[in-house]
C-alpha positions in Angstrom: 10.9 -25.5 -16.3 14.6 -25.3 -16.7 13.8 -22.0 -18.9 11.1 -20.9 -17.0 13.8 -20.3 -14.1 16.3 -18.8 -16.4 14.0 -16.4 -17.2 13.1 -15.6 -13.9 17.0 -15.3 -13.5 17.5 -13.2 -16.3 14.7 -11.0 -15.2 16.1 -10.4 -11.4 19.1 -9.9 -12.3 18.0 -6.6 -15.1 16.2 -5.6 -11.9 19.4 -5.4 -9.9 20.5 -3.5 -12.8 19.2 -0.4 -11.0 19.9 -1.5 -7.8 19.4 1.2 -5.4 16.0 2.0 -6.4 15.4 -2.1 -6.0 16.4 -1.7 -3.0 14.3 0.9 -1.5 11.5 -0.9 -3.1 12.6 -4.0 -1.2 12.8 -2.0 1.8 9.5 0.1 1.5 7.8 -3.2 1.7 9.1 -4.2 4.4 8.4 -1.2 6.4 5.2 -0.7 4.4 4.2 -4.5 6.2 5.2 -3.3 9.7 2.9 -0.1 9.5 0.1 -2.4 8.8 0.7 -4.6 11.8 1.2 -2.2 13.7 -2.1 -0.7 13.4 -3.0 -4.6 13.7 -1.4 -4.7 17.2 -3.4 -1.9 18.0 -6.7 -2.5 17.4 -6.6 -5.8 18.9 -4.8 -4.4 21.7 -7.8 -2.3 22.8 -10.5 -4.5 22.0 -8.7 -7.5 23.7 -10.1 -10.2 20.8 -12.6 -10.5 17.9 -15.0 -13.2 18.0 -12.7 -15.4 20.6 -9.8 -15.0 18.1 -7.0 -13.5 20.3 -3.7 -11.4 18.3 -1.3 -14.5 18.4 -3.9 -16.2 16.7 -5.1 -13.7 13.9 -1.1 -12.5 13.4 -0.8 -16.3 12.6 -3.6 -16.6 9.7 -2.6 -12.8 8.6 1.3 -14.0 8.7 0.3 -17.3 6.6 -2.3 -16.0 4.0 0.2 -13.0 3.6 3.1 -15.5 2.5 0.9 -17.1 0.2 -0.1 -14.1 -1.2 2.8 -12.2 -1.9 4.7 -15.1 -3.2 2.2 -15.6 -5.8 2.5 -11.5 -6.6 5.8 -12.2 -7.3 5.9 -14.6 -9.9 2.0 -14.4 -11.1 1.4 -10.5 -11.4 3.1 -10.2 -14.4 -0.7 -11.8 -16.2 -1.8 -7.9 -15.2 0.6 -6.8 -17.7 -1.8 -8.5 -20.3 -4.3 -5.9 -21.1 -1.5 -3.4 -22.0 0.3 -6.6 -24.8 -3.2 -7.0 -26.3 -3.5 -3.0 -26.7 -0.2 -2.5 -28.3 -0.3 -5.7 -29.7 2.8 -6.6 -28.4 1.6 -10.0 -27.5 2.4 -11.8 -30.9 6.1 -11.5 -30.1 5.3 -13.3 -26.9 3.4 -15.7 -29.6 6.5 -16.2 -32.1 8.3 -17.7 -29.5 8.7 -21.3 -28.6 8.2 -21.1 -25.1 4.5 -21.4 -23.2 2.7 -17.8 -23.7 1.5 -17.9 -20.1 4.8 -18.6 -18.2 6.2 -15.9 -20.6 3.8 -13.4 -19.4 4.2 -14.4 -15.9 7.8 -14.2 -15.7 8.0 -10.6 -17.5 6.2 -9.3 -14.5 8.4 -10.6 -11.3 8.5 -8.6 -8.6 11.5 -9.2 -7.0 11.0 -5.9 -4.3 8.0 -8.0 -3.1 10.6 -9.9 -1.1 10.8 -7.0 1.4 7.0 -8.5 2.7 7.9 -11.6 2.2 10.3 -11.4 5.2 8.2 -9.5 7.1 5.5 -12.1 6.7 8.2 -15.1 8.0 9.3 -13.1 10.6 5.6 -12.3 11.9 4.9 -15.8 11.6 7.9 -17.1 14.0 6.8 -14.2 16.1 3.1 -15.8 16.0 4.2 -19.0 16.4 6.1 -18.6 19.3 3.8 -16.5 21.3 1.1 -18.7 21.0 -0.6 -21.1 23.1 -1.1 -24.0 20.4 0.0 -27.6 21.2 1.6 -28.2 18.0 1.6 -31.6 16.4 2.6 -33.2 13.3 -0.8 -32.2 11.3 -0.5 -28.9 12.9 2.9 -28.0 11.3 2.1 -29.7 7.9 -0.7 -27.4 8.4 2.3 -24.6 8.3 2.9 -25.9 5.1 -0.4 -26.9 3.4 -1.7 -23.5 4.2 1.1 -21.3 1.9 0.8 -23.9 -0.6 -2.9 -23.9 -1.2 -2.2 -20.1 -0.9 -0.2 -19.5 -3.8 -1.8 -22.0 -6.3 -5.0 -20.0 -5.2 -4.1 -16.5 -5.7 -2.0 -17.9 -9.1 -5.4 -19.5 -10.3 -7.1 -16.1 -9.6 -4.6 -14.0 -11.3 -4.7 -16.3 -14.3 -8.4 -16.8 -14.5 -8.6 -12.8 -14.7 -5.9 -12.9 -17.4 -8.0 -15.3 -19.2 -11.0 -13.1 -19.1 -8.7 -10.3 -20.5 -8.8 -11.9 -24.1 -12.4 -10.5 -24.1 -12.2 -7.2 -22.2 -9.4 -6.0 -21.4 -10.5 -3.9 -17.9 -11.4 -7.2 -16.5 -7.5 -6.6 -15.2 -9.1 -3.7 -13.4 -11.7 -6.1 -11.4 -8.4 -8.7 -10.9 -6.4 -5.5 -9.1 -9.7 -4.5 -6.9 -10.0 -7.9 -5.8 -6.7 -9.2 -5.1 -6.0 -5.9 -3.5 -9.2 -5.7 -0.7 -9.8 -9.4 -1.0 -6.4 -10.3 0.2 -6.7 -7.6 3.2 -10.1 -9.2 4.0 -8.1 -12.3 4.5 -5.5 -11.2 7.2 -8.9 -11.9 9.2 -10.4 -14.9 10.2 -13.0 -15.8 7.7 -15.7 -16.3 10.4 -14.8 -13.3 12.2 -17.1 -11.7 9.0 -20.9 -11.4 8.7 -22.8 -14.6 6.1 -23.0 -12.4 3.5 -19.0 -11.8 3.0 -18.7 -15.6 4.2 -20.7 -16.8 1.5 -18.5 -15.2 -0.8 -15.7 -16.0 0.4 -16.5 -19.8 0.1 -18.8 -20.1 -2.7 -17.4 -17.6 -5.3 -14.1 -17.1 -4.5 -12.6 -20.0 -2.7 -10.4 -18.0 0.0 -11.9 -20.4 3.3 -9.9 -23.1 1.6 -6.9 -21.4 3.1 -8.0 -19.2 5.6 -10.5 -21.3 7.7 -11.0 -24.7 7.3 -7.2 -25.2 8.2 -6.9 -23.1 10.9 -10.8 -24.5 12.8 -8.2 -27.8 13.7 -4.9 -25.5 14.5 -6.7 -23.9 16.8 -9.0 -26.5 18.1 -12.0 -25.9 17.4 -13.0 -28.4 15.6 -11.4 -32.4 15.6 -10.9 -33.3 12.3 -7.5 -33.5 10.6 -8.7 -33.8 7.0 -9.0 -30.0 7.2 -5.6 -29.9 7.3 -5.5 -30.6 3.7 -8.3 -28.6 2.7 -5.9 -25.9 1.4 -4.4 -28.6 -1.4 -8.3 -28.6 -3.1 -6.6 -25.2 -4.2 -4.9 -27.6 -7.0 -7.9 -28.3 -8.6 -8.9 -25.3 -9.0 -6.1 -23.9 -10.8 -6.2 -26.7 -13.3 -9.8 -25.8 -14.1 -8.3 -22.4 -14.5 -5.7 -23.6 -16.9 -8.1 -25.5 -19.3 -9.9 -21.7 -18.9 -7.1 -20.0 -19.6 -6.7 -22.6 -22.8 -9.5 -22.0 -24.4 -9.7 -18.3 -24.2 -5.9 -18.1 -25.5 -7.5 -20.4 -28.5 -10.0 -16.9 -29.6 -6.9 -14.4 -29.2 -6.8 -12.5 -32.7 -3.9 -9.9 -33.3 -4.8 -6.4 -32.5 -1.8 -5.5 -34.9 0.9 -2.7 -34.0 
């Protein structure tokens, strides 16, 4: 792990190499994020609430599942970058060396400008946390942190499982980008806020209630259970299925040559 961080170093700091244009990145996100809650504020502002779920309560899921999700674009979209090594057939030099091929891949793509949402998503979740009418105990707040966790180990699995499928076509990358992209913005809602159909989905094929409803049903009272609490950490299992996935289709990888 020790060079799996001095990568990630090493990568930042060529970033910062070009550091104005970082910069605007960093801050284009950020004001990229407040656009989008804005028009958040808005919309709950003139219907009031959406399926009993008031704007304190949905800027605390979005604020939560948004943490998780741009925290695992920073260090886990680098696997898009896959399609492009296997067509050039750059990926053997990622091959010659003696370092894990995935954490290689991963670390080549850091985002470090994602950091500009990232504190916009903090920020909005103080904002949500103060402003709402929760009483808070000590589930609730590990809550706070089971949530983010499951989060990232989610979106990481999903980003490596569609890595993983690249290996046999390479526009599976294509299907990852769709998904992450208007699956993640389906989840700034409350999952039950949705019709069956999308709730069906979003439990059964792609795993996204783990973090952004089970959890929240005992934050926010609705139900009395505080097992759900750690329904997010189930996440963990699921990447390591998506590892042995990942290991078997690196396995079949045959050089596509320069």
């Amino acid at each position: 792990m020790n060079v799996y961080f001095m990568l990630i170093k090493q990568n930042i700091k060529a970033q910062f190499e070009y550091n104005i244009s970082t910069y605007l990145l960093i801050v284009g996100q950020f004001i990229a994020q407040l656009t989008f809650v804005l028009g958040f504020f808005l919309l709950f502002k003139i219907l009031g609430s959406i399926n009993g779920y008031v704007f304190s309560q949905a800027l605390l899921v979005y604020a939560l599942v948004n943490i998780s999700y741009t925290c695992a674009e920073i260090f886990g979209k680098g696997v898009n970058s896959l399609a492009e090594l296997i067509r050039r057939g750059s990926l053997d030099i990622y091959l010659m060396r003696p370092q894990p091929l995935l954490l290689q891949i991963m670390v080549s793509g850091v985002e470090i400008s994602r950091v500009g949402r990232l504190i916009t998503s903090i920020g909005l979740l103080i904002m949500a946390i103060v402003r709402s009418s929760i009483q808070w105990n000590i589930f609730k707040l590990i809550a706070l942190v089971t949530i983010p966790l499951g989060g990232i180990i989610l979106f990481l699995g999903l980003y490596i499982l569609f890595g993983a499928l690249t290996f046999y076509s390479v526009n599976s990358i294509n299907i990852s980008i769709l998904l992450m992209g208007s699956g993640s913005d389906c989840l700034h809602y409350p999952v039950d806020v949705m019709n069956k159909a999308v709730r069906a989905v979003l439990t059964y094929v792609f795993p996204f209630a783990l973090i952004n409803y089970y959890p929240f049903l005992y934050i926010f009272d609705k139900v009395n259970g505080v097992e759900l609490v750690f329904v997010p950490l189930i996440s963990i299992v699921f990447l390591a299925v998506i590892l042995k996935f990942w290991k078997f289709c690196s396995r079949y990888y045959s050089s596509t040559g320069s």
